[in-house]
N, C-alpha and C positions, 0 to 999 in steps of 0.2 A: 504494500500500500504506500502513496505517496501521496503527498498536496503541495496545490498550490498556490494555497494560502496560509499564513501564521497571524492570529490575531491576539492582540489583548483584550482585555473588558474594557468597556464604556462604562463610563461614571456621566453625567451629567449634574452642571454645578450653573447657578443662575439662578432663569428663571424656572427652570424643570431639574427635580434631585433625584440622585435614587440609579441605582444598575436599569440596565436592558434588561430583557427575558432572560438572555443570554447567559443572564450572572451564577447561575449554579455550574457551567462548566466550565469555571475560572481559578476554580479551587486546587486546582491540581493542573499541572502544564500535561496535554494528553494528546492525544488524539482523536479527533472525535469523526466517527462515520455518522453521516449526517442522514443515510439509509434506515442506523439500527436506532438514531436520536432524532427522530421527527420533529422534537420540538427545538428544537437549536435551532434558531433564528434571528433576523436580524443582525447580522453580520455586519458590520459598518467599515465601509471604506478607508474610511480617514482612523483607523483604529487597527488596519491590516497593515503587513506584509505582502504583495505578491510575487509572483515569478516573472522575471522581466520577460520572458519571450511575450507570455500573455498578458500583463500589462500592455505592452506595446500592441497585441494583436488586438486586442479589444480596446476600443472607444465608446467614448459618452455618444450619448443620443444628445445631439444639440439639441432637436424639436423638442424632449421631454423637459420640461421644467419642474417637475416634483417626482423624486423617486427613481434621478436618474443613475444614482451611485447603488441602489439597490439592482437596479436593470443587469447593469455592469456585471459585480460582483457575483450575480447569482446566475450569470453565464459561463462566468470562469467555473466556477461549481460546477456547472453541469458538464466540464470537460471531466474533473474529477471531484466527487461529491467528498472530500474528507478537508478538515481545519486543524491546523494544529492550534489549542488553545494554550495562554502563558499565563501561569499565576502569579508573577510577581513581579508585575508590571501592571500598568492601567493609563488608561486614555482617559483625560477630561475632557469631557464638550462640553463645553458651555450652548447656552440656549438665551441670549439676552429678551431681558423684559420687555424691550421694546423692538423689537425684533423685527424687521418684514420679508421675511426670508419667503420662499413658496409653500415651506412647508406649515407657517405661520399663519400663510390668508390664503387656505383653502377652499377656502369657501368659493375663490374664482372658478368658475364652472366646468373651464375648459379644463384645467387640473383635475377634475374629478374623473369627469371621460377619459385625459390620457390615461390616469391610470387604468381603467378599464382595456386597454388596447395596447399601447405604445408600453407600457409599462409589465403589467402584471398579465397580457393577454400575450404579447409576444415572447414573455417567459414560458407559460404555457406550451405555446407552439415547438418552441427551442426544445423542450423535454419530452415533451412528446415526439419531437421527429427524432430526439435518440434514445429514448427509452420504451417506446411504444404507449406512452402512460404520463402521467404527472406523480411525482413520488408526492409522498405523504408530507415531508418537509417543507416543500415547493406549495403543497395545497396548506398545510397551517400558515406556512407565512403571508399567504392571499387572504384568506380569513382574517387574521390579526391586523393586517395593515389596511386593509380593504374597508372592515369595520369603523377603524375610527378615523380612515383619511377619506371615505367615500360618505357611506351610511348614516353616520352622525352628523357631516357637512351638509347634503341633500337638500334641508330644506331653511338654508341661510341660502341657498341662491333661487336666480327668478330664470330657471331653461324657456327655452322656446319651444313651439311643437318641435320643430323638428330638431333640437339639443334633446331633447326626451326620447323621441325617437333614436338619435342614436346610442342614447346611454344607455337605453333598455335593451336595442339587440346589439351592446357589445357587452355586458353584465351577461345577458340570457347565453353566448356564446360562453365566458369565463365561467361563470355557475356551472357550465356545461361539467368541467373537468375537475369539480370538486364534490368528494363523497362526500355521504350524507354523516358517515361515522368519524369522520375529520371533524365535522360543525358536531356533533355531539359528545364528543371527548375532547373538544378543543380546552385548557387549562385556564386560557387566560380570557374567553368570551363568561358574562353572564347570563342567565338564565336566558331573561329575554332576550341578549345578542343573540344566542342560538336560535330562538325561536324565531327572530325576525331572519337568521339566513335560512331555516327551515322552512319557511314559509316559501321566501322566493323560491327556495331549491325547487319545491312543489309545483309553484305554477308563479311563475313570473309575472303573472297580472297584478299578483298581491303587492307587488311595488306600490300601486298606484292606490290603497288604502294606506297604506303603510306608511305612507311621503304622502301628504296634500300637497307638495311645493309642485310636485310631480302633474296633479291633476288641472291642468289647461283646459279650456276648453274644447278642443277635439278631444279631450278624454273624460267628458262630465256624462 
């Protein structure tokens, strides 16, 4: 087994405190297969090591504005799925209080959608056309980041029919690749998180209860 990645733990200091998810495989410098540790996510760029061949082969998505260091990273991954984690070390990120970063004003709409596609939807495709499948890792960390950068944002913005339109069949595509027992053993969703992706899971229309920001007029 090799990687080509070495990270430390994120700490977060500012305006946001506290580990990533990440923080229980920080304990110990290890190896982690990210196959047998589904929940290992969140990997953060600015907090890695990589392999310079694949640094250099992979570049940022100019077009994406939010979540484009996740895009990156979780491609190199899928060349080889394994991290070396280091305990005794640690990344600060700060998060300033007055921040206007993209990940700050989400709520811009277009943000919402990339992620749906440019982001989290051409992750999908990536792993699927080399693994037949979307591993379990790849579907918690759509879940988890999906949740609170999409779902919870939704309905701070004003879409258009046709912004609704297509956030609905690029979501209805992405849903497509996520089990239903990922969203039910997910650690870090509560109750209701799961029941609101359960719901979409089901039938897609439940969006448009679910989000009134959602219901325009062609959809009343």
């Amino acid at each position: 087994k090799s990687t080509n990645v070495v990270a430390l733990n994120l700490i977060n200091f500012e305006a946001a405190r506290g580990s990533w998810v990440n923080a229980k495989y920080f304990n110990e410098t290890q190896l982690v297969d990210m196959f047998k540790e589904p929940n290992f996510m969140q990997c953060q760029v600015g907090a890695s090591f990589i392999k310079r061949d694949l640094a250099i082969k992979y570049k940022f998505n100019e077009n994406i504005k939010i979540h484009e260091d996740t895009n990156y990273i979780y491609k190199i991954f899928c060349e080889s799925p394994y991290c070396v984690t280091v305990s005794d070390e640690v990344y600060w990120h700060r998060i300033r209080y007055k921040g206007n970063s993209a990940t700050q004003t989400i709520k811009v709409k277009n943000n919402i959608i990339c992620l749906s596609d440019l982001v989290f939807g051409d992750l999908e495709r990536t792993y699927f056309n080399k693994y037949g499948y979307v591993p379990d890792f790849m579907q918690n960390l759509i879940i988890l980041e999906y949740n609170y950068y999409a779902f919870k944002q939704i309905d701070k913005c004003n879409f258009s029919d046709s912004e609704i339109d297509d956030f609905v069949n690029k979501l209805k595509e992405l849903i497509n690749y996520i089990d239903i027992m990922n969203i039910k053993n997910h650690f870090c969703l509560s109750d209701y998180d799961k029941k609101i992706w359960l719901l979409i899971k089901y039938d897609i229309n439940n969006l448009y209860i679910l989000f009134p920001s959602l219901n325009n007029k062609s959809n009343v």
